[in-house]
KOLKOL-742653 format. One record per residue (C-alpha): residue number from 0; x negated, y, z. Coordinates in nm, 4 decimals. Layout:
N
{atom NUM; {X; Y; Z}}
...
This chain:
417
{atom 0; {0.6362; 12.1059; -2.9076}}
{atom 1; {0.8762; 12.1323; -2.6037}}
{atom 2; {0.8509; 12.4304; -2.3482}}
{atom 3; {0.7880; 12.1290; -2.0870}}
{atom 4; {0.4620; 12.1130; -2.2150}}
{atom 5; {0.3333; 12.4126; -2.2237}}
{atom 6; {0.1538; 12.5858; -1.8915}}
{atom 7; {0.3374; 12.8937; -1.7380}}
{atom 8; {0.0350; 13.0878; -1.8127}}
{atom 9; {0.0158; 13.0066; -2.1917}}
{atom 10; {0.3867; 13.1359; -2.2048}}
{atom 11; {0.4406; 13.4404; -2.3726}}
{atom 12; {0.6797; 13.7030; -2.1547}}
{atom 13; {0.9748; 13.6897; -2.3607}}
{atom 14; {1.1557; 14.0457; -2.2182}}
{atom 15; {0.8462; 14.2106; -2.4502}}
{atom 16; {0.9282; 14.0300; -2.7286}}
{atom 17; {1.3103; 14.1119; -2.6604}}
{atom 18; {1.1621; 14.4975; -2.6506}}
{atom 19; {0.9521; 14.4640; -2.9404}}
{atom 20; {1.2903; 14.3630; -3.1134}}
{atom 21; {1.4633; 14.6245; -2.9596}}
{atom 22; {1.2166; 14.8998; -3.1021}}
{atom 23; {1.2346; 14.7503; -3.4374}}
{atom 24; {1.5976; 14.7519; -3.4152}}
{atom 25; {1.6050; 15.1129; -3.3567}}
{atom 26; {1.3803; 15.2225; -3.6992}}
{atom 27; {1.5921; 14.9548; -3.9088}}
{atom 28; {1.9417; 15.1138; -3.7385}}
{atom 29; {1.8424; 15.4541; -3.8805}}
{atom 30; {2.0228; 15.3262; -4.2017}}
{atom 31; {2.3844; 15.4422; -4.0394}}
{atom 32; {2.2432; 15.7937; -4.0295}}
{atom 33; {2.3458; 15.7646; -4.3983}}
{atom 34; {2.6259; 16.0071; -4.4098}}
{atom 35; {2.3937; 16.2687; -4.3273}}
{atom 36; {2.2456; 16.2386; -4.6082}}
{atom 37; {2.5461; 16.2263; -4.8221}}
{atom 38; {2.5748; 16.5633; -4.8928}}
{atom 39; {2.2481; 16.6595; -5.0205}}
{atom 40; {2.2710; 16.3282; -5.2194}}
{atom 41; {2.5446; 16.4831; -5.4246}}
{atom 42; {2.3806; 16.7875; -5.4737}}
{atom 43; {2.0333; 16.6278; -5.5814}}
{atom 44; {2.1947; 16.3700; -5.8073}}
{atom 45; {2.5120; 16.5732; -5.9295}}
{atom 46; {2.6811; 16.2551; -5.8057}}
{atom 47; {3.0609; 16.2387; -5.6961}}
{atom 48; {3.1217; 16.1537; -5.4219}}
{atom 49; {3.1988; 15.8145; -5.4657}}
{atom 50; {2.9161; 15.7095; -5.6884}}
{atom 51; {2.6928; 15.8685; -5.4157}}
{atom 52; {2.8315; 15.6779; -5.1210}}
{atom 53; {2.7753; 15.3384; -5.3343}}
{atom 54; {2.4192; 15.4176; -5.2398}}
{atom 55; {2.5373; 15.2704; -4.8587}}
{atom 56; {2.7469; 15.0158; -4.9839}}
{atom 57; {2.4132; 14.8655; -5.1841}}
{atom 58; {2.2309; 14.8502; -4.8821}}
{atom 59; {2.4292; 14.7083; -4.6596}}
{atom 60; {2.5267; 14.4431; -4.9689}}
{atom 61; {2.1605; 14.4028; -5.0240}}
{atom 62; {2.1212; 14.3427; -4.6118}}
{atom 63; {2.4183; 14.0633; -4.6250}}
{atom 64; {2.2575; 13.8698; -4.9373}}
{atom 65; {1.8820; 13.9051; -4.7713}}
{atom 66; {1.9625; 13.8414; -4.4206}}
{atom 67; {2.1277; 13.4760; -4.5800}}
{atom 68; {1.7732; 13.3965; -4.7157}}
{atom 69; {1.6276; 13.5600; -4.4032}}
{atom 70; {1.7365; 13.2864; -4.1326}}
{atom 71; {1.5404; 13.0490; -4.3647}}
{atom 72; {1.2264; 13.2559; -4.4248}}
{atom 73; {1.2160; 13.2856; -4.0853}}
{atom 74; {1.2526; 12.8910; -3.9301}}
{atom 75; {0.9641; 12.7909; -4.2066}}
{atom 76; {0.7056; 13.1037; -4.1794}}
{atom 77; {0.7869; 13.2289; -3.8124}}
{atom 78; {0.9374; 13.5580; -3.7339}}
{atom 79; {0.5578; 13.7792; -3.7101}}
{atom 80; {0.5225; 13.7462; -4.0671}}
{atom 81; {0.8669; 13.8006; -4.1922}}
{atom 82; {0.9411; 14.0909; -3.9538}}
{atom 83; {0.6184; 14.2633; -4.1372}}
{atom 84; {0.7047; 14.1925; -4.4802}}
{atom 85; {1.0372; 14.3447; -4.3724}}
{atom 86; {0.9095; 14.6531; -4.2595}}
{atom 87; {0.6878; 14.7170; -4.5490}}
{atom 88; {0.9835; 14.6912; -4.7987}}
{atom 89; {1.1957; 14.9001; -4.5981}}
{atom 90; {0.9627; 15.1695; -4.5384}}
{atom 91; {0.8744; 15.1423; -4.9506}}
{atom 92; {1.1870; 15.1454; -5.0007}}
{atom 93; {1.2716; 15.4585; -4.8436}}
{atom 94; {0.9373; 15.6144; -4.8887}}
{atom 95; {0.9943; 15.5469; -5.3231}}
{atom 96; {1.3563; 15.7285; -5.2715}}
{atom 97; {1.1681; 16.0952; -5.2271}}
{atom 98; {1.0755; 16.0667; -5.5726}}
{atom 99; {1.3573; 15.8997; -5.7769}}
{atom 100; {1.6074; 16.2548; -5.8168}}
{atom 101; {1.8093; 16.2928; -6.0314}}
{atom 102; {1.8294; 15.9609; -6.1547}}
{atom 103; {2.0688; 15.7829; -5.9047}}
{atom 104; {2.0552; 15.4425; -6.0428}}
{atom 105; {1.7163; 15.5034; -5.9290}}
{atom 106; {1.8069; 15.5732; -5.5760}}
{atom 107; {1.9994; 15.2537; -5.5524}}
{atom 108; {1.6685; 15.0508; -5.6632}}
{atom 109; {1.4535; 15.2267; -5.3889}}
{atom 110; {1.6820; 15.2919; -5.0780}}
{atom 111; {1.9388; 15.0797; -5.1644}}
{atom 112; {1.8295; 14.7410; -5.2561}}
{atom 113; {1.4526; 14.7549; -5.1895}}
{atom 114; {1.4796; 14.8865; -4.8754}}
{atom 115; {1.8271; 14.6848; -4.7815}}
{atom 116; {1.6494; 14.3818; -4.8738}}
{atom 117; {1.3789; 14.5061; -4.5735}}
{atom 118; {1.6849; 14.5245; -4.3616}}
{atom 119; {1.7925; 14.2029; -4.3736}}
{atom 120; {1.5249; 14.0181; -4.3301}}
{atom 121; {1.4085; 14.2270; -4.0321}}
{atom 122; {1.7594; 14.2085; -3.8694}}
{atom 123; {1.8090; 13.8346; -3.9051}}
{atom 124; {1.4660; 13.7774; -3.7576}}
{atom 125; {1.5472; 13.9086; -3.4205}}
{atom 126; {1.8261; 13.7789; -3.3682}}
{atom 127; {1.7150; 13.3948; -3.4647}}
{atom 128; {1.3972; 13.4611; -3.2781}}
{atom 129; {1.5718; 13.5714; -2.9437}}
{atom 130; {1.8653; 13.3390; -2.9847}}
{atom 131; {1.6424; 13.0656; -2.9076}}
{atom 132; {1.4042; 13.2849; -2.6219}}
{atom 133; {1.7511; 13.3760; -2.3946}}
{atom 134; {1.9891; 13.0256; -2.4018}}
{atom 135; {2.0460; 13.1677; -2.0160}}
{atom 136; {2.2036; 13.4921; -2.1871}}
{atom 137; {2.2883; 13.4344; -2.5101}}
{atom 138; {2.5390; 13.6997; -2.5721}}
{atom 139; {2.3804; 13.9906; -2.3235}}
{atom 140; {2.0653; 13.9238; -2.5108}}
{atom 141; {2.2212; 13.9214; -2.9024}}
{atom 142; {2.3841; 14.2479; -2.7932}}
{atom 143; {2.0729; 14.3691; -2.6691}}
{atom 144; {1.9041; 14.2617; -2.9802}}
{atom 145; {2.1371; 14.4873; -3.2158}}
{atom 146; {2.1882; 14.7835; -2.9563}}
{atom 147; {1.8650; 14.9528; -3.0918}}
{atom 148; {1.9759; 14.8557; -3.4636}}
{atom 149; {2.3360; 15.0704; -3.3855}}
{atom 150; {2.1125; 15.3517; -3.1715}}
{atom 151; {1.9015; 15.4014; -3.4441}}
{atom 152; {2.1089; 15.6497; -3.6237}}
{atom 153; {2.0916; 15.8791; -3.3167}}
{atom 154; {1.7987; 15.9712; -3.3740}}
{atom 155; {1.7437; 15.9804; -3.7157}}
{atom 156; {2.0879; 16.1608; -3.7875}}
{atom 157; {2.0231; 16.4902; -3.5193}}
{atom 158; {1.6079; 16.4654; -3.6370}}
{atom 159; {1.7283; 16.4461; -4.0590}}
{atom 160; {2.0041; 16.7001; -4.0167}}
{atom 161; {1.8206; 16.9653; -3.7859}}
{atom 162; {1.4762; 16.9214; -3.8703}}
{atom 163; {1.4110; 16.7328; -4.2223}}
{atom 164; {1.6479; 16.8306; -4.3903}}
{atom 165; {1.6456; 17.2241; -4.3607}}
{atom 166; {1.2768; 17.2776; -4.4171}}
{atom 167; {1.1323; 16.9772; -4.6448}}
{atom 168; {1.4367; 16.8923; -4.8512}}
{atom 169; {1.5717; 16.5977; -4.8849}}
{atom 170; {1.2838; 16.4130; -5.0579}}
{atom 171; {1.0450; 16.5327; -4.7818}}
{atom 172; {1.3045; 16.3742; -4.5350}}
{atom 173; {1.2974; 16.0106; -4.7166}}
{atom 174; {0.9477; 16.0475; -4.7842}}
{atom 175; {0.8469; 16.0856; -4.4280}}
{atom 176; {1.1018; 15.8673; -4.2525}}
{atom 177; {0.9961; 15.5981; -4.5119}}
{atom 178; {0.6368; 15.5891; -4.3495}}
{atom 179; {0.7698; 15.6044; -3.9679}}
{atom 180; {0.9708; 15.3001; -4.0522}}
{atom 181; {0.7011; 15.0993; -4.2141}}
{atom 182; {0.4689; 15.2235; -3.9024}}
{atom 183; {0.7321; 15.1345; -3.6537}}
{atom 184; {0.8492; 14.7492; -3.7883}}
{atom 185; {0.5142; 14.6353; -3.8726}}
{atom 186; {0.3526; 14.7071; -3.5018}}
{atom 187; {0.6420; 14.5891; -3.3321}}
{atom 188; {0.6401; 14.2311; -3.5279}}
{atom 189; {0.2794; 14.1690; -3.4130}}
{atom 190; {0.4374; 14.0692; -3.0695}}
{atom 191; {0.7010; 13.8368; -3.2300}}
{atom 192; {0.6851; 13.4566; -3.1767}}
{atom 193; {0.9170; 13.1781; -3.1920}}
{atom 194; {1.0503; 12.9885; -2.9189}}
{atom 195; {0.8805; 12.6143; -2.8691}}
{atom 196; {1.1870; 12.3727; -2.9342}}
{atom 197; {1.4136; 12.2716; -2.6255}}
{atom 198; {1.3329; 12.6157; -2.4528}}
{atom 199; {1.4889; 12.6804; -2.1026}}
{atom 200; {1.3591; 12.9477; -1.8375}}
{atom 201; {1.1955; 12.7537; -1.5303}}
{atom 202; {1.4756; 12.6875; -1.3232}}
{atom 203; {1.8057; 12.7187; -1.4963}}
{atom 204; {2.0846; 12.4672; -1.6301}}
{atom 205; {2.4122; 12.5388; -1.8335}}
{atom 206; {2.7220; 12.6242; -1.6377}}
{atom 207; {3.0120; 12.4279; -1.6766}}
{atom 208; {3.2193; 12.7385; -1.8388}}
{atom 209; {2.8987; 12.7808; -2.0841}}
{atom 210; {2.9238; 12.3734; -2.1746}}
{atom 211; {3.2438; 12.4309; -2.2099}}
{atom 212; {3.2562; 12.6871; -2.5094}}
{atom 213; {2.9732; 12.5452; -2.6715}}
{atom 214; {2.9628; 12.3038; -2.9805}}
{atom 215; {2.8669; 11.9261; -2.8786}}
{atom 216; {2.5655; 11.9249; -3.1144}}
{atom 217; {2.3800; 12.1327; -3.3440}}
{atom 218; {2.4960; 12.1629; -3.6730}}
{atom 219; {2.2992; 12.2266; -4.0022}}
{atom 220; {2.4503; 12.5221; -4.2382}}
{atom 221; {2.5349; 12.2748; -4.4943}}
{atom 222; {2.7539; 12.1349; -4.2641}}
{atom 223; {2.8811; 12.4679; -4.1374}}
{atom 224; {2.9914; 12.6142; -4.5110}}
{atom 225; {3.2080; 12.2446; -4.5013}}
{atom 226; {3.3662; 12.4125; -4.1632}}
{atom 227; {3.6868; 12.6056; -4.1758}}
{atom 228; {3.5397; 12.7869; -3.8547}}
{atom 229; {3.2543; 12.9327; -4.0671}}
{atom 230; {3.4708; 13.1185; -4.2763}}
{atom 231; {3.7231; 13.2335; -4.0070}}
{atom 232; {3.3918; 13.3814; -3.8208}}
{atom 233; {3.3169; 13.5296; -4.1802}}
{atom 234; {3.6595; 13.6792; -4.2239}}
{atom 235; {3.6510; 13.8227; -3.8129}}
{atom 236; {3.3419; 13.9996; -3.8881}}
{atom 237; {3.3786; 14.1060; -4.3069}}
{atom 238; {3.6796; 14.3004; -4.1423}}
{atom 239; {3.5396; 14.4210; -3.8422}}
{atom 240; {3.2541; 14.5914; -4.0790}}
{atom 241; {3.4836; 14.7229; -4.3103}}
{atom 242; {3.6643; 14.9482; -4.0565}}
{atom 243; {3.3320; 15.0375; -3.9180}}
{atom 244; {3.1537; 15.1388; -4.2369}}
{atom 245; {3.4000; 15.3115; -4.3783}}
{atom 246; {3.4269; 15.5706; -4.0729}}
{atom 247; {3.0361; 15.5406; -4.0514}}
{atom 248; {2.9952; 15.6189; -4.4326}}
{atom 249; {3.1945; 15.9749; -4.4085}}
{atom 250; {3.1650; 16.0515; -4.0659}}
{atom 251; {3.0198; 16.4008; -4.0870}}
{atom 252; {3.2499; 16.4902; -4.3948}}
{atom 253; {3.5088; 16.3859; -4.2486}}
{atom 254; {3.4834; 16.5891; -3.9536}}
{atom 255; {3.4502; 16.8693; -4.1563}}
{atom 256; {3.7286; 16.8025; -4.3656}}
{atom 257; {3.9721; 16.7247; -4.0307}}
{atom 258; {3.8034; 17.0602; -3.8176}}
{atom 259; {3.6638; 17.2878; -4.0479}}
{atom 260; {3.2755; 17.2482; -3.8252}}
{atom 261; {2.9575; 17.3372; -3.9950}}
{atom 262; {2.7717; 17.0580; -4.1566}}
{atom 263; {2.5255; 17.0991; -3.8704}}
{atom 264; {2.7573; 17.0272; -3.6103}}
{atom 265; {2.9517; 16.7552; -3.7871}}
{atom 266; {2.6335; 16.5825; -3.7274}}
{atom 267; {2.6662; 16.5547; -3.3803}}
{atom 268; {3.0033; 16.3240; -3.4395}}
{atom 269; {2.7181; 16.0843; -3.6559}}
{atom 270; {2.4867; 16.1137; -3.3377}}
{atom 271; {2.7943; 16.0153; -3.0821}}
{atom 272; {2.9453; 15.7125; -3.2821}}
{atom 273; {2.5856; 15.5764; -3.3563}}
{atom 274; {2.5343; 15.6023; -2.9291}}
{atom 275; {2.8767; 15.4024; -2.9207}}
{atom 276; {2.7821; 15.1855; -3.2043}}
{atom 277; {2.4624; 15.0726; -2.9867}}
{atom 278; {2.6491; 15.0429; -2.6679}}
{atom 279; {2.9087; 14.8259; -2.8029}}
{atom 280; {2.6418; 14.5924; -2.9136}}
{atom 281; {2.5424; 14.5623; -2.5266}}
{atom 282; {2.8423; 14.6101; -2.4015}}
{atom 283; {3.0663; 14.3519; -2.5990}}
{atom 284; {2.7901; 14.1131; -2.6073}}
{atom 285; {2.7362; 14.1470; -2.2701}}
{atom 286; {3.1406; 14.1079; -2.1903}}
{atom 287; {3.1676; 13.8449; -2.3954}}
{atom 288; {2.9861; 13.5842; -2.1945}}
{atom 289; {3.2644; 13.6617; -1.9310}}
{atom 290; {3.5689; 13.6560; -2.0819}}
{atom 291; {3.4524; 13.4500; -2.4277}}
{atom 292; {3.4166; 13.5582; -2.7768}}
{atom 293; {3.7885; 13.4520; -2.8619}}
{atom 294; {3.9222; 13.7370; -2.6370}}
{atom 295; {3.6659; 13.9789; -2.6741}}
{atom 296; {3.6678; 14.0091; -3.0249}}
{atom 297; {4.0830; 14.0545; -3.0233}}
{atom 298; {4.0498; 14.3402; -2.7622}}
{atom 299; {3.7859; 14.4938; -3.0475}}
{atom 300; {4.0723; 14.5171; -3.2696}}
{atom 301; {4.3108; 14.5710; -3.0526}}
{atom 302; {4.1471; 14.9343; -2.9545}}
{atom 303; {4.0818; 14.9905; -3.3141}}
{atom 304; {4.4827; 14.9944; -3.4282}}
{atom 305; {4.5046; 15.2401; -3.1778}}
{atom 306; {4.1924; 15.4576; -3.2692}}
{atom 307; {4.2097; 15.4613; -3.6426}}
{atom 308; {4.6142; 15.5693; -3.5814}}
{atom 309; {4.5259; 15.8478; -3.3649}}
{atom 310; {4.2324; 16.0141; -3.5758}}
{atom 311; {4.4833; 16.1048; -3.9016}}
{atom 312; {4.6112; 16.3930; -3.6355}}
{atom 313; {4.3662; 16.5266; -3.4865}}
{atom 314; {4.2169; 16.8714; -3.5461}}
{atom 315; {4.0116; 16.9515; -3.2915}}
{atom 316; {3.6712; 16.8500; -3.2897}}
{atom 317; {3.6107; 16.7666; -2.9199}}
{atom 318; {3.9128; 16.5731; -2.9568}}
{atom 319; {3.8040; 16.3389; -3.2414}}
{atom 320; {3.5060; 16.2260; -3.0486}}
{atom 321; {3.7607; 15.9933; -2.8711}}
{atom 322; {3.8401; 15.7978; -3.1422}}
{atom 323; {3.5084; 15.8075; -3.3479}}
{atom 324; {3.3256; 15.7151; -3.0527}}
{atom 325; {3.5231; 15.3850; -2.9464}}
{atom 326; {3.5777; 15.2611; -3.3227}}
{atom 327; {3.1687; 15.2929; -3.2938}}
{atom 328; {3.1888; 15.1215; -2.9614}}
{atom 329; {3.4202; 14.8474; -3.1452}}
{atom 330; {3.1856; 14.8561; -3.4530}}
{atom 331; {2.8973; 14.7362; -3.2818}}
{atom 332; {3.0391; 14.5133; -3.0418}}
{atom 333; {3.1361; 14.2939; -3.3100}}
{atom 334; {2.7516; 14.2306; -3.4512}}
{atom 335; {2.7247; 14.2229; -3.0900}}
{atom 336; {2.9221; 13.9465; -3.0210}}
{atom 337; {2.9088; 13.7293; -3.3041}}
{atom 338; {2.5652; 13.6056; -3.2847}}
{atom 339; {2.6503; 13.4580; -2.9672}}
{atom 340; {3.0018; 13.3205; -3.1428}}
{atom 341; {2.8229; 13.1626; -3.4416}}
{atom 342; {2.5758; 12.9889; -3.1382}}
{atom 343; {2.9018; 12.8222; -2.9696}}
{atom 344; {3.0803; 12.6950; -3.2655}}
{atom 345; {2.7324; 12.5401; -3.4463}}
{atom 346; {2.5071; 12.5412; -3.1652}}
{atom 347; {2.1238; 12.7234; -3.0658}}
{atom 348; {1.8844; 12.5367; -3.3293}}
{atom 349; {2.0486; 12.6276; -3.6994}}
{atom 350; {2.1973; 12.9718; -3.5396}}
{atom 351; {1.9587; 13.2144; -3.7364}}
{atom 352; {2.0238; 13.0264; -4.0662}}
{atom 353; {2.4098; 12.9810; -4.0174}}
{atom 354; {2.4995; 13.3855; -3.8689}}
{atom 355; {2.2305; 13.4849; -4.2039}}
{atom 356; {2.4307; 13.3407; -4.4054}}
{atom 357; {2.7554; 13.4699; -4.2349}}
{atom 358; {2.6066; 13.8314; -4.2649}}
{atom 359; {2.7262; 13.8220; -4.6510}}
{atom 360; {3.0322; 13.9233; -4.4753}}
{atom 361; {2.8400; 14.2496; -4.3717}}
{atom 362; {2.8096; 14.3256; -4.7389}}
{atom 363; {3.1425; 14.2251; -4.8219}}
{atom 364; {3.2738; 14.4772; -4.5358}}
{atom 365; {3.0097; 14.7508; -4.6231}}
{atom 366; {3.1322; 14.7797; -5.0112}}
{atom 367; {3.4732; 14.7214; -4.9119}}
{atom 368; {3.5166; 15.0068; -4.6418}}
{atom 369; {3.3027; 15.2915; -4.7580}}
{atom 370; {3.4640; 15.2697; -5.0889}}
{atom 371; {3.8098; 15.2457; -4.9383}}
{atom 372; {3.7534; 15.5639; -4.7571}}
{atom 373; {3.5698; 15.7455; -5.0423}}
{atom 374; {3.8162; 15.6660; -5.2695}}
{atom 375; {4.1542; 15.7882; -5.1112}}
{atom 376; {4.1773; 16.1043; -4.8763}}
{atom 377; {4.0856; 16.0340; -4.5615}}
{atom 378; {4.4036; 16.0485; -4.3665}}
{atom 379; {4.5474; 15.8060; -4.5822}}
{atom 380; {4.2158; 15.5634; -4.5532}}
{atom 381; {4.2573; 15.6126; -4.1976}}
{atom 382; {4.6293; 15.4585; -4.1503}}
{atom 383; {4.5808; 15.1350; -4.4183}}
{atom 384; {4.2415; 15.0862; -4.1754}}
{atom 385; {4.5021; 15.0319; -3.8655}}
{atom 386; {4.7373; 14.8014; -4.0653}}
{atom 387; {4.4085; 14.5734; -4.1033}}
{atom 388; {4.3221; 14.6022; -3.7677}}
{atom 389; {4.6339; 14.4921; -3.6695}}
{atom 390; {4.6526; 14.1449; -3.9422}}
{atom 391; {4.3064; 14.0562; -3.7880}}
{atom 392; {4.4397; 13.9763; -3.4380}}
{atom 393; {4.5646; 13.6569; -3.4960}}
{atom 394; {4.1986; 13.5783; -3.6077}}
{atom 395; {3.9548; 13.5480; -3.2844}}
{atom 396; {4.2822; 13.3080; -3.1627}}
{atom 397; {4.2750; 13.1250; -3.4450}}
{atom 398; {3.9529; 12.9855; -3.5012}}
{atom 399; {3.9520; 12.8912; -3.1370}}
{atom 400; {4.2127; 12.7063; -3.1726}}
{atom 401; {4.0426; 12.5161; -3.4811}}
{atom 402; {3.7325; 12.4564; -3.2872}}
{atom 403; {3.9265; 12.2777; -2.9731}}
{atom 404; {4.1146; 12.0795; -3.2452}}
{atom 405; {3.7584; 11.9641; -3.4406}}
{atom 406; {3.6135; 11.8653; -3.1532}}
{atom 407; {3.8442; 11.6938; -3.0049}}
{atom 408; {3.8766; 11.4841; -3.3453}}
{atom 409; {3.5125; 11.4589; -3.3099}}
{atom 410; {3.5243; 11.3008; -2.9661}}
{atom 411; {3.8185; 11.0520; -3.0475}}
{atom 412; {3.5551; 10.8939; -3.3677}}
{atom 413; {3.3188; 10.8773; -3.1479}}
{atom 414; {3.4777; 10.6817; -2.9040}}
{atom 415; {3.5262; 10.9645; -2.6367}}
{atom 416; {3.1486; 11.0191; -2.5942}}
């Protein structure tokens, strides 16, 4: 049914669906509070340190598999119903990992891929659902859409660390953030509801400059995965998360192991970079429909040579927060952003499916990076992250430069129409 036909009053008000997104955003975001956690997860599973941090790297792999499936689920049973079947598997998932010590395989069953299978269909929901509410403000509202999933952490990592943690244990902690999440998503997906097809607020037309970065026509994703620009979106971001969740994964750790601060207060670096992590999601998103994704996702890296060089040599605690905070800023910005990219190059209607599909480079990223970092010491980690950041410049350039060449070929077949 088009929007033209429906009355103004039988219109839902789509800034409370964007906040009902938002909120749910924020529980499923409490995932990158996981290096709080990491600690007491090697205690309570005699784990090293590595084989405990492949807890995070399941998730986020089970997030980037789901969320493929997710952009499906959610164009042929609506968002309401898959955003509630997301937030009772998270939830589960968390709430079964309070009673799964020692056995870590266990733990990556429950929290990692019941719960990360939660995740992604719950993430991929809002942004395919809001994608199609906001054409007027496409990446504002995307960045907007993931803010609360990269905020989420700042609460849950201060509440775990300070509260949880030190007087129910850390099977108390899971237990009873389990139900909050399952509490949280499922109310917040009763106000969820898809856009009627053709949607435009009353009133406004395309710019020239937005025409002008966007596709011609709407592609489907089989004809996106035939697309070199697919997979040089997929590389821009599988690298972007990588750098990201391997400072994410260690964060508190590592500020131990680089200032010699109490676990306690190491915690407060997890609560800064997840602040950052949020903003960038606004802020880039929001940037990017000035200056384009092309430019804003080569100033993200361009900020992160420079951040993950400087953090190898610093020991001073106040002083790392510069760093930590804008590869967090740089971190979210790009899930941020790309929504909005993966809209230009293939165009509003197929977005959800196409960007769920491209969030297998989340997982690809999220094993990569923590793993990276886990397995090396950190200053070392730290310099062979700034050498990538560095080879991915040429990337946001790049598959610009593909897109102007495809559719130019497309207009010349078609006769310059």
């Amino acid at each position: 049914m088009s929007s033209r036909t429906l009355s103004r009053s039988s219109m839902p008000n789509r800034w409370v669906i964007a906040t009902a997104a938002f909120c749910m955003q924020l529980a499923l975001g409490a995932v990158y509070a996981w290096s709080v956690f990491l600690t007491p997860v090697i205690k309570a599973y005699h784990a090293p340190r590595p084989q405990a941090n492949l807890t995070f790297s399941i998730v986020l792999l089970a997030l980037g598999i789901t969320a493929g499936f997710g952009g499906y689920f959610n164009a042929r049973f609506g968002p309401r119903v898959i955003a509630t079947v997301a937030g009772i598997l998270y939830g589960l998932g968390v709430f079964l990992a309070a009673f799964v010590a020692p056995n870590i395989y266990l733990l990556y069953l429950t929290y990692g891929i019941i719960g990360g299978i939660g995740l992604g269909l719950g993430y991929i929901v809002a942004l395919a659902m809001l994608i199609k509410w906001f054409p007027d403000r496409r990446g504002f509202i995307t960045g907007l859409a993931v803010a609360g999933f990269g905020a989420g952490a700042a609460i849950t990592g201060p509440v775990a660390a300070n509260l949880f943690l030190p007087s129910v244990g850390l099977s108390g902690t899971f237990m009873y953030l389990g139900i909050a999440y399952l509490v949280i998503v499922v109310i917040a997906a009763q106000f969820f509801q898809t856009a009627p097809e053709g949607y435009a607020p009353p009133g406004w037309q395309p710019t020239v400059k937005q025409q002008a970065v966007s596709t011609r026509r709407d592609y489907t994703l089989q004809e996106a995965l035939r697309s070199p620009r697919w997979y040089m979106l997929w590389l821009i971001l599988a690298l972007n998360v990588t750098a990201g969740a391997a400072l994410i994964s260690v964060a508190s750790p590592l500020a131990t192991a680089f200032t010699h601060v109490a676990a306690g207060v190491a915690s407060i670096l997890v609560l800064t970079i997840s602040i950052f992590n949020g903003a960038g999601r606004l802020f880039w998103g929001w940037l990017s429909d000035a200056i384009g994704r092309p430019y804003t996702f080569l100033s993200i890296f361009v900020i992160q040579i420079i951040a993950f060089a400087l953090m190898p040599l610093i020991g001073n605690f106040a002083l790392l927060f510069i760093p930590a905070s804008l590869i967090g800023l740089c971190y979210g910005g790009g899930f941020g952003t790309m929504p909005a990219f993966a809209a230009d190059f293939f165009g509003p209607k197929n977005a959800g499916t196409i960007y769920g599909a491209m969030l297998t480079a989340w997982s690809a990223g999220g094993i990569v990076g923590p793993l990276l970092i886990a397995s090396l010491d950190y200053r070392t980690a730290l310099y062979i992250l700034a050498v990538l950041m560095l080879l991915s410049c040429a990337l946001p350039l790049i598959a610009r430069n593909i897109v102007q060449r495809e559719e130019a070929i497309e207009v010349v077949a078609g006769g310059g129409k």
